[in-house]
C-alpha positions in Angstrom: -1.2 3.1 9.4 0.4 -0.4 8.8 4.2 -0.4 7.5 5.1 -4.0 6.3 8.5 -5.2 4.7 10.2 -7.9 4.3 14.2 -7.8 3.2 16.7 -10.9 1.9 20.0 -10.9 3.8 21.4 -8.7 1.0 18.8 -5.8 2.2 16.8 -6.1 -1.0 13.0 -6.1 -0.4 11.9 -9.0 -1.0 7.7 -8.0 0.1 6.0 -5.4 1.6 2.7 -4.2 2.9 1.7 -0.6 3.3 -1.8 0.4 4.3 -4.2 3.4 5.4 -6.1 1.7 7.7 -9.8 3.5 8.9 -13.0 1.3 9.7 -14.6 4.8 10.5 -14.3 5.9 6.3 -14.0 2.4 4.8 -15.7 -1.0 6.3 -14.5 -3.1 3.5 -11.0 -5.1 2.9 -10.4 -4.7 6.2 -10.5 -1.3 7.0 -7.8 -0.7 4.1 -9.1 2.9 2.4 -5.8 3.0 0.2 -2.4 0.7 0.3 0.0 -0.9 -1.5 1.8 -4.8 -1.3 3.4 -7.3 -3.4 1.3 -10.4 -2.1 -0.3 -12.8 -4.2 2.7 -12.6 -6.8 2.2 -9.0 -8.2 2.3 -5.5 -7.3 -0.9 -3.9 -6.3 -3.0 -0.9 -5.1 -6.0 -1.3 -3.3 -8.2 1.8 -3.1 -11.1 1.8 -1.4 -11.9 -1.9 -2.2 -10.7 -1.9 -5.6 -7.4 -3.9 -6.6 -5.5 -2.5 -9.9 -1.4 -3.5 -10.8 1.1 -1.4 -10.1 4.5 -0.8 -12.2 7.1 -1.8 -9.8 10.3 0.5 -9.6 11.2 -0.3 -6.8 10.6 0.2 -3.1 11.0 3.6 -2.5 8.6 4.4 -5.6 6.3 2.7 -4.2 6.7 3.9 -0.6 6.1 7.6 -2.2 3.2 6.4 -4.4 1.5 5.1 -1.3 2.5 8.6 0.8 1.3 10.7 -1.6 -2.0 8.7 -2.0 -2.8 8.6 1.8 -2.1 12.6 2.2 -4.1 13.1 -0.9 -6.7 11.2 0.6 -6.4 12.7 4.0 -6.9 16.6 2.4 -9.9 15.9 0.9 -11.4 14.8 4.1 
């Protein structure tokens, strides 16, 4: 599990990074099987190797997007 974020001297986050990381399910993107981050200028959720946009509403959404995702993923294993 990787937990990455960045904040301004206000406390607002400014990026992030939050990743399931397993080489034994997923070889590809670096181990990443599901996560979440703001880099290359837009939200985005990378699922098993596979990039799509995500609506940004802020941090915390996104923090439980990506919790509920990894468990999801988790219980089907």
């Amino acid at each position: 599990m990787r937990r990455e974020v960045w904040e301004d001297e206000r406390g607002n986050v400014v990026g992030y990074n939050l990743a399931y990381i397993n080489h034994h399910i997923f070889q590809g993107d670096n181990g990443r099987v599901v996560g979440y981050d703001n880099a290359h200028n837009f939200h985005h959720r990378h699922f098993m190797g596979k990039v799509e946009p995500v609506e940004f509403n802020g941090f915390e959404d996104i923090e439980q997007r990506f919790q509920a995702d990894w468990i999801a993923f988790r219980r089907k294993k």
